[in-house]
C-alpha positions in Angstrom: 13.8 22.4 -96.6 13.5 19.9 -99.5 15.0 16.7 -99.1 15.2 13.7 -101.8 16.3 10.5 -101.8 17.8 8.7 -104.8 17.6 4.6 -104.4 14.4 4.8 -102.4 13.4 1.5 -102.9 16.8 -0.5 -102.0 17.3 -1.2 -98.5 19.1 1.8 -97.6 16.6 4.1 -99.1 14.2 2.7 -97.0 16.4 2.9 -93.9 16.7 6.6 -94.7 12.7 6.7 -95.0 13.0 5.7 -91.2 15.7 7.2 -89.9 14.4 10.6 -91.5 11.1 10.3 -90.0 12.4 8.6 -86.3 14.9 11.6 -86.2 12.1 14.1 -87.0 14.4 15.7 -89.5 13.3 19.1 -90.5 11.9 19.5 -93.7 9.2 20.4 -96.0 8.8 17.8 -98.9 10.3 15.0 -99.2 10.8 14.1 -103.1 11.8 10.0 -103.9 13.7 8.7 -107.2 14.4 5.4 -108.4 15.0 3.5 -111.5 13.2 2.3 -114.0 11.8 -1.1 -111.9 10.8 1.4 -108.6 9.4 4.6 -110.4 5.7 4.4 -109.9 5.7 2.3 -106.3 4.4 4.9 -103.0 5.8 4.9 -99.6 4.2 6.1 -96.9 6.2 8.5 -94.9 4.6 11.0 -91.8 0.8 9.6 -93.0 1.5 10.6 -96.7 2.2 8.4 -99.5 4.9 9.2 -101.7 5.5 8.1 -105.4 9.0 7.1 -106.3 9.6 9.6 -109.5 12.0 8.1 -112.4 15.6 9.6 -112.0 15.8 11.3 -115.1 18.5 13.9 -116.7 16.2 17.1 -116.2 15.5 19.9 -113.8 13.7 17.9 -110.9 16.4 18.6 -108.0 15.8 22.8 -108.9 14.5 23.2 -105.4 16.1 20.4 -103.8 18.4 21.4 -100.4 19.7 17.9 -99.7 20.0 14.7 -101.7 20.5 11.4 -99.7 21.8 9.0 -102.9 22.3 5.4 -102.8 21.4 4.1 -106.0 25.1 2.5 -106.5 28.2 4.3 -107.8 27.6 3.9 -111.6 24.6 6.2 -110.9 25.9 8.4 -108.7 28.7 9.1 -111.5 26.2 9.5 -114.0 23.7 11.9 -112.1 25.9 13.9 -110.0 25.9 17.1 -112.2 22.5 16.5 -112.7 21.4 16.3 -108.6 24.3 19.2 -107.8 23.6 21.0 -110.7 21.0 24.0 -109.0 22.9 24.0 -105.4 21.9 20.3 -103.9 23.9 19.1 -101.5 24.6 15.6 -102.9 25.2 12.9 -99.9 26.7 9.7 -101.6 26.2 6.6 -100.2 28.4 4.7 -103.0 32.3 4.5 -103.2 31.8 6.8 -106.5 34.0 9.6 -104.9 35.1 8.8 -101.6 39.3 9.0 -102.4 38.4 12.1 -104.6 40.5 14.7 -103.4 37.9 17.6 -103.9 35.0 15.5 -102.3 35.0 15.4 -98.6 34.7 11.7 -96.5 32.9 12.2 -93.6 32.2 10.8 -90.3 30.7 13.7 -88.2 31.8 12.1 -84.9 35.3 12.3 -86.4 35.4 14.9 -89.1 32.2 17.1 -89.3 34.2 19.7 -90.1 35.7 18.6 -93.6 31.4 18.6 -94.8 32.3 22.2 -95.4 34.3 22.0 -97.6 32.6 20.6 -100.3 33.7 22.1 -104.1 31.4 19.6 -106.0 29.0 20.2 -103.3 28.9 16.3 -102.9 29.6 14.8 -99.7 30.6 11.0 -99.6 29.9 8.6 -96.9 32.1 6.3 -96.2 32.3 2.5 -96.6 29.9 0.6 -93.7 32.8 -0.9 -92.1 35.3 2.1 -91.9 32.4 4.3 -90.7 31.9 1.7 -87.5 35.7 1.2 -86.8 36.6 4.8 -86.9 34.0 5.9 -84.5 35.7 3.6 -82.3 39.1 4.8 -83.3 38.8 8.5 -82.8 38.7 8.8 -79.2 41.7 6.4 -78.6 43.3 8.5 -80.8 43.1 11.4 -78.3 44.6 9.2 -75.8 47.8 8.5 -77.5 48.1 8.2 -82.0 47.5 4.9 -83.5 50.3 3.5 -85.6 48.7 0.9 -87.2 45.5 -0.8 -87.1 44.8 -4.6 -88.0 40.9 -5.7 -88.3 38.6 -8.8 -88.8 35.0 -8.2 -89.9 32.5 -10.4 -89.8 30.2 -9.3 -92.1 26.3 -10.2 -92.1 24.1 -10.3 -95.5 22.3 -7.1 -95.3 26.0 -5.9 -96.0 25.0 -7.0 -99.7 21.4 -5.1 -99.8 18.0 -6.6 -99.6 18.6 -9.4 -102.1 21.2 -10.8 -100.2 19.1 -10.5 -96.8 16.5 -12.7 -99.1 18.9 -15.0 -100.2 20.4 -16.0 -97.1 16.8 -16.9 -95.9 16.0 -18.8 -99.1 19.4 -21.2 -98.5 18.3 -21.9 -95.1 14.6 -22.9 -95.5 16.0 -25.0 -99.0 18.5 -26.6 -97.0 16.0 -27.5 -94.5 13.6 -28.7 -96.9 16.6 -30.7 -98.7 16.2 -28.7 -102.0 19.2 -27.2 -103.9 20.4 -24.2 -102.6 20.5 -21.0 -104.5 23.4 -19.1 -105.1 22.9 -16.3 -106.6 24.4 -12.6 -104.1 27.1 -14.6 -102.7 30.2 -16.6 -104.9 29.3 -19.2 -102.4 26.8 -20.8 -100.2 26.2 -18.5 -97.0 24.0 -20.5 -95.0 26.1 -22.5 -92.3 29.2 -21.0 -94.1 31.4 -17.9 -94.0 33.2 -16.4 -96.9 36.5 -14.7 -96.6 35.8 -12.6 -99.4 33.9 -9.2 -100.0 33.9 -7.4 -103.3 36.9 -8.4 -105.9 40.3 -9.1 -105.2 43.0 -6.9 -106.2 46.5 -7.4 -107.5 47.9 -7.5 -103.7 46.1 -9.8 -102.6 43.5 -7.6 -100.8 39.7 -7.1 -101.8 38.5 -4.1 -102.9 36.2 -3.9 -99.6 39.8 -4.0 -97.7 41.5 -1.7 -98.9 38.6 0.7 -98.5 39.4 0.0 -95.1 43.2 1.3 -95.7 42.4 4.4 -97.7 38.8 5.7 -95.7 40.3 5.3 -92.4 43.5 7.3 -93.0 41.4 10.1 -95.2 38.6 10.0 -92.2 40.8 11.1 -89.4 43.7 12.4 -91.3 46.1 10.0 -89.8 49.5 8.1 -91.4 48.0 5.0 -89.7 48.1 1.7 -92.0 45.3 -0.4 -91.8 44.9 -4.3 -92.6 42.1 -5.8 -92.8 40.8 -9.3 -93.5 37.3 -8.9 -94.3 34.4 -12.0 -94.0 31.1 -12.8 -95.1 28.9 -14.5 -92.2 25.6 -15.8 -91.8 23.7 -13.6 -89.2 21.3 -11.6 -91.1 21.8 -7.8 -90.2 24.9 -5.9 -88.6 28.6 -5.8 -89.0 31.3 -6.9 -86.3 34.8 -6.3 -85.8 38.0 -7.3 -84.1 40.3 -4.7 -83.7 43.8 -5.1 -83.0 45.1 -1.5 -82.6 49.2 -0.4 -81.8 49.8 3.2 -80.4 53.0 5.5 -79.7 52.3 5.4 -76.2 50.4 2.5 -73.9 46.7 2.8 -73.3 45.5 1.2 -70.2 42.1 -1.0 -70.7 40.9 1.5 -68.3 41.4 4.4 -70.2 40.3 2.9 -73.0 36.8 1.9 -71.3 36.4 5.7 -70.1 37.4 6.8 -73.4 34.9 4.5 -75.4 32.3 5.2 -73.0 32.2 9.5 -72.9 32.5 9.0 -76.5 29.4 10.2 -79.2 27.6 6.9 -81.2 30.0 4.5 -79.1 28.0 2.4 -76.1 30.3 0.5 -73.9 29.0 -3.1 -73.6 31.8 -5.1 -71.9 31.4 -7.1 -68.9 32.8 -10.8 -69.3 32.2 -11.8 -66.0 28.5 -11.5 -66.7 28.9 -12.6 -70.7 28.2 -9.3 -71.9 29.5 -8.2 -75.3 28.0 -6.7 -78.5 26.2 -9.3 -80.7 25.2 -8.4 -83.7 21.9 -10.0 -82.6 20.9 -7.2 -80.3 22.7 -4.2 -82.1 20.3 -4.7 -85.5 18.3 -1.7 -85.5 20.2 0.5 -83.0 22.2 3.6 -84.0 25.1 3.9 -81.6 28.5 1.4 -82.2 28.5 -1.2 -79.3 32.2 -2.1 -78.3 33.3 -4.7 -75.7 36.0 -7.5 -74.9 38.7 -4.3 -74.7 41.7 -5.8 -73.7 45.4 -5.7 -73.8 47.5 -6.8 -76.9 49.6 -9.6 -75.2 51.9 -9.6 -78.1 52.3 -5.4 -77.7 53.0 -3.2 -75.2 51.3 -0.7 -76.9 48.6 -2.8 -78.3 44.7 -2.9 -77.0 41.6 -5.1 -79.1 38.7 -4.8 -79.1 35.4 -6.3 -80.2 32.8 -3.8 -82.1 29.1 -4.8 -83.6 26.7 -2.6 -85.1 23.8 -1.9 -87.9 25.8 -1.4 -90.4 22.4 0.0 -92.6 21.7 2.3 -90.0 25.1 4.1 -88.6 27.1 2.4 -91.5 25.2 3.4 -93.9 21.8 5.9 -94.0 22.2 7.2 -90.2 25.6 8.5 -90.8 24.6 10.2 -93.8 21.5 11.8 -92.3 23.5 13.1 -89.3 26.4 15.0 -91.5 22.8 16.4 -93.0 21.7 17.5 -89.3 25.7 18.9 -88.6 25.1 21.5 -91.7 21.7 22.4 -91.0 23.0 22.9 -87.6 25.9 25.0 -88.6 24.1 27.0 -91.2 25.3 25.2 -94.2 22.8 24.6 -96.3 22.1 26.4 -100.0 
């Protein structure tokens, strides 16, 4: 098994450089590619150190099984027939192909299945925040179908990559200092702040980062469920939350939800208020599973439960989920 990734360098590539080696993923070589600026710099990965090797138009990924790519979607456009070209299962991190009807979108607690089914032979991984709501989703949707679906996300600066994560650090110790604060990742000043905008508004009103939300989630799990979503910039430094407002066919009882949540795969239940114990994005940075709490009926629905969600969206969100569609088809055989 040869794996590469493409975008080793940016902080998802070296979330994958983790996760691959914490997971003991099988391979045999593991190749890394980056631009121009990163070709030349080593990583160290299981005691050997790796040289990043300049993503070129050539005949590199010949032997290449599996190709973890998150190098943004311009180059994922550009090098796709180049990474797929000799049988490589391309894994995209970017929003390249995710609504391409011959490119499957895949969450393997919800959909491992559709990774089969690959024409292109790329796989696309979702958007962070769909990935982490859907997870949640999927085993309330055995209880009874979800109609519609209205969210909140509360969005930290590693949703923006490493700069951002840098940034946000930079504003605080200049505000501190009483310098001018840089902005520079952000259309506005992060520190003490939150932004009610992620990625580019479209003609409805929505940003693009929303509606990603709308499209992902019904493609995911295959549902007619409409999602809104109000999505928000906020100043804690690594992992996504959620509030979830959800509105079902039948009623789900906050206890079946809590059993529900709790049996399900990537999903720890963390909800106790007596006790003040939720999911902070705090304590879920670093950790792979979702952590849900504050589930609770919808006092303006019969039919409607919320909930509260918080975790690493570079790790489940992002590299994790990729890696473990990887291990689903290794595990089923399906692999060049």
């Amino acid at each position: 098994m040869k794996v590469a990734i493409v975008g080793a360098s940016g902080a998802v590539g070296q979330e994958f450089l983790r996760i691959l080696d914490q997971r003991n993923f099988p391979m045999d070589e593991l190749v890394l590619f980056g631009s121009e600026r990163s070709a030349g710099r080593k990583y160290n990965f299981r005691g050997k150190d790796i040289e990043v090797k300049l993503l070129q138009h050539n005949d590199d990924f010949r032997d290449i099984d599996i190709a973890f790519t998150s190098a943004g979607a311009g180059t994922s456009k550009e090098f796709a027939e180049t990474i797929t070209k000799y049988g490589a299962v391309m894994i995209d991190n970017s929003s390249a192909f995710r609504m391409d009807d011959d490119v499957p979108l895949v969450v393997p607690e919800c959909n491992a299945e559709d990774a089969l089914k690959r024409p292109r032979g790329i796989i696309a991984n979702p958007n962070c925040t769909t990935i982490m709501m859907v997870v949640c989703l999927q085993p309330l949707e055995q209880l009874s179908h979800i109609k519609r679906i209205r969210v909140s996300s509360y969005q930290s600066a590693s949703g923006a990559g490493a700069a951002a994560m840098a940034e946000l650090e930079q504003q605080y110790a200049e505000l501190v200092a009483g310098k001018p604060v840089t902005v520079k990742k952000f259309p506005h000043q992060l520190a003490y702040n939150v932004i009610p905008q992620i990625d580019v508004f479209q003609p409805n009103g929505y940003t693009k980062e929303e509606m990603k939300m709308y499209n992902e989630t019904q493609k995911i799990m295959h549902t007619d469920a409409r999602c809104s979503a109000t999505c928000v910039r906020v100043s804690s430094l690594r992992s996504h939350s959620e509030s979830v407002w959800i509105e079902t066919e039948a009623p789900i009882s906050v206890e079946q939800a809590r059993e529900a949540l709790a049996a399900a795969p990537g999903v720890t239940l963390r909800d106790n208020p007596a006790e003040l114990v939720y999911p902070m994005p705090l304590e879920t940075a670093g950790l792979d599973d979702i952590y849900v709490g504050r589930i609770r009926k919808d006092l303006s629905d019969d039919c409607g439960l919320t909930f509260w969600l918080s975790g690493d969206q570079i790790r489940k969100g992002a590299a994790l989920n990729a890696v473990q569609i990887a291990e689903y088809l290794i595990s089923v055989g399906n692999v060049k």
